[in-house]
C-alpha positions in Angstrom: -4.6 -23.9 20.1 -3.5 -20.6 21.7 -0.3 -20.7 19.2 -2.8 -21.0 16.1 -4.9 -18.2 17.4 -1.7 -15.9 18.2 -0.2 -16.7 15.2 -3.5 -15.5 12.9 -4.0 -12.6 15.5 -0.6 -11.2 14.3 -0.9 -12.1 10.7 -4.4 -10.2 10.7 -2.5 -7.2 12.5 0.3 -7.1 10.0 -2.0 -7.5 7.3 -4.2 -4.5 8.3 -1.0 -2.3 8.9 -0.1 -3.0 5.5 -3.4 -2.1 3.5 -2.3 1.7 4.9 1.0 1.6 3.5 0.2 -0.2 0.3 -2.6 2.7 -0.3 -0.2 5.7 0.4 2.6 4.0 -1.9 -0.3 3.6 -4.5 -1.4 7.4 -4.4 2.4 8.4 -4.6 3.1 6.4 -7.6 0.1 7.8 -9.4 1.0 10.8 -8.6 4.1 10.7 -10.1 2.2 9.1 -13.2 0.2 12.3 -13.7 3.6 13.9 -13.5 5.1 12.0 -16.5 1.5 12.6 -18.4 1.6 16.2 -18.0 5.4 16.6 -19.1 4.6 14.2 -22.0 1.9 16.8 -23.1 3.8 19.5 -23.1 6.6 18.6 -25.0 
């Protein structure tokens, strides 16, 4: 029982670790898609 509850403990922690990254790697990306929009207008 106490391997189940370490083992979802953990997962939970990585899980929550990741939400942060995924969201900072999101923003970059559409950053770099307003980029691409704004050279594609001026051209």
């Amino acid at each position: 029982m106490n391997r189940i509850v370490a083992i979802l403990a953990l997962a939970t922690i990585t899980l929550l670790a990741g939400c942060n990254t995924v969201k900072g790697v999101g923003q970059d990306i559409q950053k770099a898609g307003e980029k691409l929009e704004d050279a594609a207008r001026k051209k």
